[in-house]
C-alpha positions as CSV (number, residue, x, y, z in Angstrom):
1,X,152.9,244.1,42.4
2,X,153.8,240.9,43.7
3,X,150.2,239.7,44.6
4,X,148.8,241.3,41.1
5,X,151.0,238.8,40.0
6,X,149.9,235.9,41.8
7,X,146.8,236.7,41.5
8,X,146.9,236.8,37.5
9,X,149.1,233.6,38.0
10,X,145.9,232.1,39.4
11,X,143.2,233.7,37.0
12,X,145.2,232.3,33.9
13,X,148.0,230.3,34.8
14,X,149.0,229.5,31.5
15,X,149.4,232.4,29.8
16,X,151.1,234.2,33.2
17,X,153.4,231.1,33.4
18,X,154.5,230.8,29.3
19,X,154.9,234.6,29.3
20,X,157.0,235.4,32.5
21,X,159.1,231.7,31.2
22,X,159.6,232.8,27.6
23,X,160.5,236.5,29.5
24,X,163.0,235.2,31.9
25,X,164.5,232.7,29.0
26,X,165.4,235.2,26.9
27,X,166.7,237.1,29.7
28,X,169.2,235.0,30.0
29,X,170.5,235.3,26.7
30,X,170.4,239.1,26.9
31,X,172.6,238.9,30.6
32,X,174.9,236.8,28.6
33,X,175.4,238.9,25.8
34,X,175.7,242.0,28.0
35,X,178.8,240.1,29.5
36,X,180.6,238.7,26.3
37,X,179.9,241.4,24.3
38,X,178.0,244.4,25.7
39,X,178.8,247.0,22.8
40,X,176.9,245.1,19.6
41,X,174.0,242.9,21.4
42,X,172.6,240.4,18.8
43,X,169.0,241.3,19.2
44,X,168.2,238.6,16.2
45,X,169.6,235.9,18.9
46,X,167.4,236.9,21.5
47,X,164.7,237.0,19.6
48,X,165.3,233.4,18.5
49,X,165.7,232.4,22.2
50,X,162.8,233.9,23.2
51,X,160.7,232.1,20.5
52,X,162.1,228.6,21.5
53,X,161.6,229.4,24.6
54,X,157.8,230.4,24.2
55,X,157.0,228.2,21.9
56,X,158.2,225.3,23.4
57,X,159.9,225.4,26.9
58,X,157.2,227.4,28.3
59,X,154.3,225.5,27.3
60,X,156.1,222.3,27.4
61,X,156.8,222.9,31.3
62,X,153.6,224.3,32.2
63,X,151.5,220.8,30.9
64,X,154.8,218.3,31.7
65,X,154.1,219.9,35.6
66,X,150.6,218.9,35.7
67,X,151.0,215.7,34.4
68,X,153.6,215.0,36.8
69,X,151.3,216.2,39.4
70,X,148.3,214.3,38.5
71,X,150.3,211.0,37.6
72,X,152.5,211.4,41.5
73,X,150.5,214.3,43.5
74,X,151.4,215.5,47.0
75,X,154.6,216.2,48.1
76,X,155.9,213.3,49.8
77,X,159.7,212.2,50.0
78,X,158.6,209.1,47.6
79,X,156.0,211.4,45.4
80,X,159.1,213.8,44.9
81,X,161.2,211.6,43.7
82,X,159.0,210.0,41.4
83,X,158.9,213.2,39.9
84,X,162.5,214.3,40.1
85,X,163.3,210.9,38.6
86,X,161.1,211.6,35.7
87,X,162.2,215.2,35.2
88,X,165.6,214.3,34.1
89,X,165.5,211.4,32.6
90,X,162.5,212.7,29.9
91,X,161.8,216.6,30.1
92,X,165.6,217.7,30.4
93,X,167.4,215.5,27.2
94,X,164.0,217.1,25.1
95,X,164.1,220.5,26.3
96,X,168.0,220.6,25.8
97,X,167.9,219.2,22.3
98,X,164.7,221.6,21.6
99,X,166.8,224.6,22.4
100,X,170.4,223.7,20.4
101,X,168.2,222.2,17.0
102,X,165.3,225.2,17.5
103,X,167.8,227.7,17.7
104,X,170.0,226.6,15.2
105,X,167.4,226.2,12.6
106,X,165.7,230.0,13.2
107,X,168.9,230.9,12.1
108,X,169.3,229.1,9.3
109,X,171.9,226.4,9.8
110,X,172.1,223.7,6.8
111,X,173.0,221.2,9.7
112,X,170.4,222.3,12.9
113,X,172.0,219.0,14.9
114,X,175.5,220.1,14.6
115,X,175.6,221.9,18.5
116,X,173.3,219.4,19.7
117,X,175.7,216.5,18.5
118,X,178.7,218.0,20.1
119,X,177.5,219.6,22.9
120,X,174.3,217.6,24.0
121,X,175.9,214.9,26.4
122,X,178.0,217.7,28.6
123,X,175.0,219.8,28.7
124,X,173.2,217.2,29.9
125,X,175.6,216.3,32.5
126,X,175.9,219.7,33.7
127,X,172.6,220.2,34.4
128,X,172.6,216.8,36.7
129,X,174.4,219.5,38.8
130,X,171.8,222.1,38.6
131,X,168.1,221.3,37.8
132,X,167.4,218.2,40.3
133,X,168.4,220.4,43.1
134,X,166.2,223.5,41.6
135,X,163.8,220.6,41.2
136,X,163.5,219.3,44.2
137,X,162.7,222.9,45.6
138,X,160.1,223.5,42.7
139,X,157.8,220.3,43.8
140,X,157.9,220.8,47.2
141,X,158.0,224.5,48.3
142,X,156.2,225.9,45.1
143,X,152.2,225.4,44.4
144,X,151.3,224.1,40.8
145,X,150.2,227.1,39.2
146,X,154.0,228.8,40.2
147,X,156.1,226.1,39.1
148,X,156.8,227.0,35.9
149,X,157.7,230.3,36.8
150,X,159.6,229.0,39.0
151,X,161.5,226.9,36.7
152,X,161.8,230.8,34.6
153,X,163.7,232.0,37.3
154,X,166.2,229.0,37.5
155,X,166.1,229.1,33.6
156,X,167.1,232.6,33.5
157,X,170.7,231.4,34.6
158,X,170.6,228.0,32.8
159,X,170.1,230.4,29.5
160,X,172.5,232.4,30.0
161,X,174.9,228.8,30.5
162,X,173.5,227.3,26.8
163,X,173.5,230.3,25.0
164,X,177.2,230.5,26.1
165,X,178.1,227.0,25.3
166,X,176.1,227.3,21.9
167,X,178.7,230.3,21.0
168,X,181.9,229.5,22.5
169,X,181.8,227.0,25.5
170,X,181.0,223.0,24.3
171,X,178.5,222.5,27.4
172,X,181.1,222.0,30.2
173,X,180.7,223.8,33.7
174,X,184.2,223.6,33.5
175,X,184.9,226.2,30.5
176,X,182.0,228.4,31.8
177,X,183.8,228.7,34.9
178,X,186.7,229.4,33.0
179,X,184.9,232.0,31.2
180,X,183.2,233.7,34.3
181,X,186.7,234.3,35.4
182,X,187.7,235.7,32.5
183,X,184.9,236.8,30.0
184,X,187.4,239.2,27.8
185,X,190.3,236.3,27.1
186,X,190.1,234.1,24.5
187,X,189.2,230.4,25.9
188,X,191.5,229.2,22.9
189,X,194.5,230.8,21.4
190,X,194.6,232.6,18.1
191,X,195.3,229.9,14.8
192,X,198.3,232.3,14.1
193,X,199.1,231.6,17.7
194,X,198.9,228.0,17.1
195,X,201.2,228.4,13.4
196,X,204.0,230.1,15.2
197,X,204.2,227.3,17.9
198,X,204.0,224.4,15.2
199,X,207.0,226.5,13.0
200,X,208.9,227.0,16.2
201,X,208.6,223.3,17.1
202,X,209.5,222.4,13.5
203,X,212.1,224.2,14.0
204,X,213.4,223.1,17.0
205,X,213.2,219.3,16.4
206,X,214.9,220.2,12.8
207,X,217.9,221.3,14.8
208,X,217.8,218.6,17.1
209,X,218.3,216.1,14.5
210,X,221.4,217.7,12.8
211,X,223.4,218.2,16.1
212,X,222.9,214.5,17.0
């Protein structure tokens, strides 16, 4: 199975590496919800993943990796860089903002910039700590027509990360950590929670004041 699939990867690269990136995307969203709430999976959400992620991600990688390969080919140190360099200071902030406005407006918010504008600068940062590294592996171990499969692989668990901060996490690995540790407990405490604590507090500085 494995050398059908390079093999197909070769005969048409594009439509092996959009497919199996779109696949693994939306993956990612599917592991997610399987975690946070595995007994009513939002098939629509997937679904809206999945066509960002085709429609965009997918082809968007497969022609940004050629480019970058024609523009710095070979996989020297200084070549690698080049193209590491490039990688995250263009592709990344687009493909990020793609996938918070796409997905918001296939579901019909009346603001689609509202989770990029609040979550788009700690995404970014997070991924500082995840996709140069993944990178770096990418243009030097992987051959051209592979790399954006390659990237579907790492994207399977960088999905899974943004669909989680779209819903309830505000882009920090910090929180997601949080949340792999605990995925059942609520990262943030009730509002009635938060009443009783303001009354009690009222309360207490209330008394404070008439026995001084």
């Amino acid at each position: 199975m494995k050398k059908a699939l390079l093999k197909r990867a070769k005969v048409v690269p594009w439509l092996a590496n959009v497919t199996l990136y779109g696949c693994l995307f939306a993956g990612g969203d599917f592991a997610h919800q399987c975690v946070a709430q595995r007994d009513r999976i939002d098939w629509r959400h997937t679904r809206d993943v999945a066509l960002v992620a085709v429609a965009f991600h997918g082809n968007f990688n497969y022609f940004w990796q050629r480019g970058l390969e024609r523009r710095f080919p070979g996989k020297s140190m200084g070549m690698v860089l080049r193209k590491l360099l490039l990688d995250q200071t263009i592709a990344s902030p687009v493909a990020t903002t793609v996938f918070y406005t796409g997905v918001s407006f296939l579901e019909g918010k009346e603001d689609v910039l509202q989770d990029w504008r609040d979550k788009f600068l700690n995404t970014y940062k997070t991924g500082l700590m995840y996709w140069p590294f993944a990178q770096f592996l990418n243009f030097v171990l992987m051959p051209l027509y592979l790399r954006t499969i390659f990237m579907g692989c790492c994207a399977f668990l960088w999905a899974a990360f943004l669909c989680f901060s779209r819903q309830s996490g505000d882009g920090t690995a910090a929180v997601a950590l949080a949340w792999i540790l605990a995925p059942r407990k609520q990262l943030q405490a009730p509002d009635n929670v938060f009443y009783e604590f303001s009354y009690f507090s009222t309360e207490f500085a209330f008394s404070s004041q008439l026995m001084s």
